[in-house]
N, C-alpha and C positions, 0 to 999 in steps of 0.2 A: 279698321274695325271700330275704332272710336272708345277702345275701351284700357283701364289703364293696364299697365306692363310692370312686370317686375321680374330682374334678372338678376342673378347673383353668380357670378365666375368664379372658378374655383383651378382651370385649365388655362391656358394661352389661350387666346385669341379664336386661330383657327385649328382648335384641338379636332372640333366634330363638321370641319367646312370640307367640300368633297374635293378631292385633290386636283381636279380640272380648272385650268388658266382659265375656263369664264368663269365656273362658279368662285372662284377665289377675288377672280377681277370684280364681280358686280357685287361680291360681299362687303370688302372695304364701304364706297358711300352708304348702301340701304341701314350699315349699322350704324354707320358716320348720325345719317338720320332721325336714327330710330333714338340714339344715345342723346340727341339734340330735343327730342320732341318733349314736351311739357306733362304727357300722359305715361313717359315710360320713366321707370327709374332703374338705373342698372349698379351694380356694386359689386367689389373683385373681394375674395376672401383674406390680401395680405398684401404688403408694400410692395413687394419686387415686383408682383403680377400688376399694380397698379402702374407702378412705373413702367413695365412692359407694352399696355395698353395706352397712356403716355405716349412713348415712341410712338407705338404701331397706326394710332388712332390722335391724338393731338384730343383739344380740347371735344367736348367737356370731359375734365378731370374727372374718373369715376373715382368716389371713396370708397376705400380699403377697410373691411369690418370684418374682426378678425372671427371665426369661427367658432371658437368656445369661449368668446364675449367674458373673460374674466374679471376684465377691466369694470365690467356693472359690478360687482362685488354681490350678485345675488347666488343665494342657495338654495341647494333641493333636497328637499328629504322623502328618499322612494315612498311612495304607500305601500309598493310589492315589493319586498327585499331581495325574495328567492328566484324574480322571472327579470331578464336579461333580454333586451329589445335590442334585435342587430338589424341592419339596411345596409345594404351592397350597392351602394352606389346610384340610389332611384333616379339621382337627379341628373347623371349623362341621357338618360333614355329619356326621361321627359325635358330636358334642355333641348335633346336635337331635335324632337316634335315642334315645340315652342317657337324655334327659331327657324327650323325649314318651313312650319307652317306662314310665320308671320315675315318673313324677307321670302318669300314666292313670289308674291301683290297677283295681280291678275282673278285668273279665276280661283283660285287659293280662298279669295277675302272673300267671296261668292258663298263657299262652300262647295263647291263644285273646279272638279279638275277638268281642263281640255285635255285631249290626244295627245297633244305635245307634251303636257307637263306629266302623262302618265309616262309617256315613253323617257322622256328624261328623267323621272321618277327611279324607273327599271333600271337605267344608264347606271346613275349613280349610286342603286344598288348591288350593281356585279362592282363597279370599283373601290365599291369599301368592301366586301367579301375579298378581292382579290388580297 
């Protein structure tokens, strides 16, 4: 795609990879890759997940940045006092788009799916339902 990447882990590794021996076999290099490329930049929310991804993945080392960023010493003072902003979680649903879109390659990077990748599309929608 040519365009830069930004990933932030918060999960293992293969929290959202579809539980089938190839898609797990062919996921290892393509992120091996993608973690190596000059235009992506990828980062885990905490130490342990870092050192997890370490083991699973070897170099490049992703940095750990922690989540409620304390460490900046910056503060917020609401403008709204009374209204409460919740998010359930946006970032699983738009992580496994991201990442099934961008490690497909093929007709994926076209925009445009062939047969096969719709049919295996379907595949690995009944085994994450199951």
């Amino acid at each position: 795609l040519g365009l830069p990447v930004l990933g932030y882990f918060g999960h293992p590794l293969l929290f959202m990879v579809p539980r089938s021996d190839a898609a797990r076999e062919s996921f290892w290099p393509r992120f091996h890759s993608m973690a190596a490329s000059d235009t992506v930049g990828f980062a885990v929310s905490d130490p342990f997940l870092q050192m997890q991804y370490d083991y699973q993945v070897g170099a490049p080392r992703l940095p750990a940045i922690r989540t409620h960023a304390l460490y900046t010493g910056a503060t917020h003072f609401p403008a709204r006092p009374n209204e409460v902003l919740v998010m359930d979680r946006p970032h699983e649903c738009v992580m496994m788009c991201i990442i099934q879109r961008l490690l497909s390659g093929g007709a994926w990077s076209s925009g445009e799916r062939s047969r096969d990748d719709r049919e295996q599309e379907e595949e690995e929608k009944e085994e994450w339902e199951e």
